[in-house]
N, CA and C atoms as a LAMMPS dump frame, in Angstrom:
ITEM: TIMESTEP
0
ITEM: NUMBER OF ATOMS
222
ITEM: BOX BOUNDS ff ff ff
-5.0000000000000000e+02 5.0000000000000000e+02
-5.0000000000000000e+02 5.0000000000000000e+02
-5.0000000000000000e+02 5.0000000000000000e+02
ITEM: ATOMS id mol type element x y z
1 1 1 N -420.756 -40.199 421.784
2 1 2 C -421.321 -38.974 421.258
3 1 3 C -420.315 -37.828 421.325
4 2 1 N -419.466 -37.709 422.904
5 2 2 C -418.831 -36.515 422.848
6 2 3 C -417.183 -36.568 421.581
7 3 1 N -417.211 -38.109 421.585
8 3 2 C -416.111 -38.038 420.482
9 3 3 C -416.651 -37.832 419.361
10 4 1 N -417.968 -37.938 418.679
11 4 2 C -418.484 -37.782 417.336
12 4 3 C -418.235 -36.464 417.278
13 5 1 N -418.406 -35.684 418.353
14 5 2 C -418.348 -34.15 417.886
15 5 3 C -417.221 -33.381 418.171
16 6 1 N -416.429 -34.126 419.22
17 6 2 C -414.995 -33.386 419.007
18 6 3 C -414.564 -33.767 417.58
19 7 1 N -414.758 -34.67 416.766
20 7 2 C -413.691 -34.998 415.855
21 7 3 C -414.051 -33.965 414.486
22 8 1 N -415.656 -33.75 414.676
23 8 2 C -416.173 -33.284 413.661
24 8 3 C -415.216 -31.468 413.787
25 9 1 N -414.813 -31.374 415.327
26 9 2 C -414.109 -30.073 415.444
27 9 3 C -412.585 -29.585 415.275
28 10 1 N -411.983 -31.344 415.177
29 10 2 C -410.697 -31.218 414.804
30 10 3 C -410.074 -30.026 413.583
31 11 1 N -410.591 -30.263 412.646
32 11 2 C -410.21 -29.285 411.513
33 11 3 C -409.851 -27.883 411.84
34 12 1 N -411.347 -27.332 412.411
35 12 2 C -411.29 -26.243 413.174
36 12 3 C -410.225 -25.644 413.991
37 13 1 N -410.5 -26.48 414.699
38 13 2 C -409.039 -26.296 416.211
39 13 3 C -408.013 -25.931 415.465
40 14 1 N -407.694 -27.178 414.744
41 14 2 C -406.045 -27.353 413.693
42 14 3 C -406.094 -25.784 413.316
43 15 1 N -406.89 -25.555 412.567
44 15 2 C -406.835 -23.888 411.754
45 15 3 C -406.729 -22.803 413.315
46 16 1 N -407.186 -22.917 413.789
47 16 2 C -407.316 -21.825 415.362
48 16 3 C -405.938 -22.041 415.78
49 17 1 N -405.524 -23.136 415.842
50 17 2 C -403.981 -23.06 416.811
51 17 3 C -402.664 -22.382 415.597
52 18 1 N -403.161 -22.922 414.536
53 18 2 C -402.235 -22.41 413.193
54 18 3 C -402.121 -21.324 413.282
55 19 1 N -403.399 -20.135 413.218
56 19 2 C -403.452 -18.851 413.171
57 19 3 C -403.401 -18.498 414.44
58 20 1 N -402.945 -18.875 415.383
59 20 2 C -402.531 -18.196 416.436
60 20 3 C -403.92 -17.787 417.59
61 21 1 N -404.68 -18.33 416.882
62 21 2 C -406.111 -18.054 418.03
63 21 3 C -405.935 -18.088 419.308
64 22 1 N -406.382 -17.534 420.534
65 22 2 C -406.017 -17.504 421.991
66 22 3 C -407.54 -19.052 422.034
67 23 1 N -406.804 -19.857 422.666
68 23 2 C -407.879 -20.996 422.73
69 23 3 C -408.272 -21.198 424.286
70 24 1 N -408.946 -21.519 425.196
71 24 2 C -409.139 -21.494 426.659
72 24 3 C -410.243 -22.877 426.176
73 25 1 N -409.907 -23.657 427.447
74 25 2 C -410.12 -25.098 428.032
75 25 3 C -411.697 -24.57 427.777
76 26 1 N -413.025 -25.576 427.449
77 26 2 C -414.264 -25.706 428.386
78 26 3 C -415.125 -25.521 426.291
79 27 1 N -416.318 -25.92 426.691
80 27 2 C -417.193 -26.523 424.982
81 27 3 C -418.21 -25.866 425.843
82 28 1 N -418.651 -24.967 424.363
83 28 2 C -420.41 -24.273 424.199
84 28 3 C -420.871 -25.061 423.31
85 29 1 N -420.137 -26.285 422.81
86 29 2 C -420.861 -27.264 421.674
87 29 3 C -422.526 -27.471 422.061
88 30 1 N -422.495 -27.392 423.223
89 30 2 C -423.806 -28.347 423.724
90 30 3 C -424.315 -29.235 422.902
91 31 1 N -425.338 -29.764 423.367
92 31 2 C -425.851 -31.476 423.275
93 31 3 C -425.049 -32.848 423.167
94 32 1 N -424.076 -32.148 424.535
95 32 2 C -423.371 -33.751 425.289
96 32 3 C -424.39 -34.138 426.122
97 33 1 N -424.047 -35.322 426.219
98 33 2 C -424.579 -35.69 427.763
99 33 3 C -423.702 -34.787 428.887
100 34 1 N -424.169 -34.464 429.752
101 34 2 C -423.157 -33.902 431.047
102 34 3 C -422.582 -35.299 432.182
103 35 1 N -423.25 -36.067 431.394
104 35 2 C -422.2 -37.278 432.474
105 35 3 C -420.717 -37.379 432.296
106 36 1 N -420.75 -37.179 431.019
107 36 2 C -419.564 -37.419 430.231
108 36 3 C -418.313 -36.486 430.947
109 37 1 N -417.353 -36.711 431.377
110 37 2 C -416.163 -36.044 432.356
111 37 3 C -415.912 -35.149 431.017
112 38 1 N -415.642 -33.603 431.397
113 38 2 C -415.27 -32.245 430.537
114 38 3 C -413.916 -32.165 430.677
115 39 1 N -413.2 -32.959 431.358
116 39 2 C -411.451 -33.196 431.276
117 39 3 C -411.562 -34.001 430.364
118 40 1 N -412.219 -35.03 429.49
119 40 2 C -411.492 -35.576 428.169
120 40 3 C -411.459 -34.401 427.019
121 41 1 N -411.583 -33.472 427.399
122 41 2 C -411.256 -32.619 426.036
123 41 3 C -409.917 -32.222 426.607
124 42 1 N -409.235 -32.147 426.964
125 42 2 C -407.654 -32.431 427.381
126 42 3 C -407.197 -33.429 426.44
127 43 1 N -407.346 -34.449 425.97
128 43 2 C -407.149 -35.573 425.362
129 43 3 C -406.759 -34.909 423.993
130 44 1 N -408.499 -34.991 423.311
131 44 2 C -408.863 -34.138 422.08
132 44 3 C -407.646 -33.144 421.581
133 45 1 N -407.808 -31.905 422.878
134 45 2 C -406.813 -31.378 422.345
135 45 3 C -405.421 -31.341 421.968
136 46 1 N -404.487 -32.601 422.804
137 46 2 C -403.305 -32.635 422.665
138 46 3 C -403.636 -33.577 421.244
139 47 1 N -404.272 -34.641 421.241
140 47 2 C -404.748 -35.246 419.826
141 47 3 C -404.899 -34.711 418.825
142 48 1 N -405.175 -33.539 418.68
143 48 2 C -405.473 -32.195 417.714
144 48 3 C -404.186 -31.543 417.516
145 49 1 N -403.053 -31.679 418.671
146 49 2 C -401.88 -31.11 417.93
147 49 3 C -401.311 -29.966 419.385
148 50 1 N -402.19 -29.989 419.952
149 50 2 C -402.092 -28.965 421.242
150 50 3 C -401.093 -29.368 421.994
151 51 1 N -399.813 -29.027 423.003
152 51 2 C -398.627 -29.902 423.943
153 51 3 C -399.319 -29.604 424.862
154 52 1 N -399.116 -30.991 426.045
155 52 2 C -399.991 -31.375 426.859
156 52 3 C -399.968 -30.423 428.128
157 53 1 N -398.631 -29.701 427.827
158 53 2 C -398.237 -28.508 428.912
159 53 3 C -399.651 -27.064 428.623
160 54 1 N -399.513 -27.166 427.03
161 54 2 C -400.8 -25.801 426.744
162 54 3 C -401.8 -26.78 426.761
163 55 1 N -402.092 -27.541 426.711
164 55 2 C -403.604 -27.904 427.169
165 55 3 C -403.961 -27.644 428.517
166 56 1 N -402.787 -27.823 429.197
167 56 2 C -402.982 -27.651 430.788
168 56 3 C -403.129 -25.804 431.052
169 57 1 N -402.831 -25.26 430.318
170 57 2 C -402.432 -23.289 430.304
171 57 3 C -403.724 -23.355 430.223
172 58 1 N -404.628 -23.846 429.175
173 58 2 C -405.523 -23.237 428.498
174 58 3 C -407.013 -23.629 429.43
175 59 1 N -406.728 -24.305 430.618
176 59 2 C -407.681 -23.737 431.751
177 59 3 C -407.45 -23.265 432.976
178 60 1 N -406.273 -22.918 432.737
179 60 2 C -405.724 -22.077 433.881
180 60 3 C -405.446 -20.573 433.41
181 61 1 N -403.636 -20.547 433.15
182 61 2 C -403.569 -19.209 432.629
183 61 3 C -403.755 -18.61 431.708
184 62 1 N -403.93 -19.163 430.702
185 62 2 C -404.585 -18.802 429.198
186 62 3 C -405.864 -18.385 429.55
187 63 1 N -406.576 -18.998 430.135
188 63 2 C -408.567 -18.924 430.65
189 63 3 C -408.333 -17.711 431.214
190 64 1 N -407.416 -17.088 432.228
191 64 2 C -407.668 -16.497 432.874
192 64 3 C -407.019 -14.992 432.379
193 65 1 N -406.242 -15.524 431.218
194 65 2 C -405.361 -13.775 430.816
195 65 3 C -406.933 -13.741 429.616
196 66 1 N -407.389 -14.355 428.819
197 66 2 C -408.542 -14.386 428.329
198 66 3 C -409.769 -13.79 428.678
199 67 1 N -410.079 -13.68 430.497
200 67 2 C -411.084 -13.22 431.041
201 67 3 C -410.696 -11.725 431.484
202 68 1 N -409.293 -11.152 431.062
203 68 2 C -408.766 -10.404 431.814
204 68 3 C -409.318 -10.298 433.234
205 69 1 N -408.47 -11.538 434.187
206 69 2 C -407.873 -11.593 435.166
207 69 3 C -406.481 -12.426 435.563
208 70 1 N -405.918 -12.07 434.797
209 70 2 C -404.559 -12.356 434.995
210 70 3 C -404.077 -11.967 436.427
211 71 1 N -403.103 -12.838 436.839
212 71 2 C -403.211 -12.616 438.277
213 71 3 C -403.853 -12.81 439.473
214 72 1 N -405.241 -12.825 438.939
215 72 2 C -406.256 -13.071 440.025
216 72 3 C -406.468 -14.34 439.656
217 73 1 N -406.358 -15.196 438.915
218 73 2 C -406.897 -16.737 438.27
219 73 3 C -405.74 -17.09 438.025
220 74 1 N -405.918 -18.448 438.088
221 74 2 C -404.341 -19.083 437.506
222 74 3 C -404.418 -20.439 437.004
């Protein structure tokens, strides 16, 4: 299920990272199951075109210059 709907989001993403969108780790998709581990969208995203180094930013320092708390989050 959670791959039926990442893929349906690929396009999307592709256009968001193109135009420069600030992207941060974590899905408001809802209606996953929550069993399902929320680290395979790490996958997705480097699959989508993302380097596996900014997939890793984008729930750390990206998430956190995003929440303006830079510095305090990392």
């Amino acid at each position: 299920m959670i791959v039926a709907r990442a893929n349906e989001h690929e396009e999307s993403f592709k256009k968001a990272m193109k135009a420069g969108v600030k992207i941060a780790f974590g899905t408001d998709m809802g209606g996953i199951p929550w069993t399902e581990p929320i680290a395979d969208e790490f996958n997705h995203m480097v699959k989508f075109g993302m380097s596996p180094m900014d997939a890793i930013k984008s729930a750390t320092s990206k998430a956190a210059d995003l929440l303006e708390m830079k510095g305090e989050l990392a």
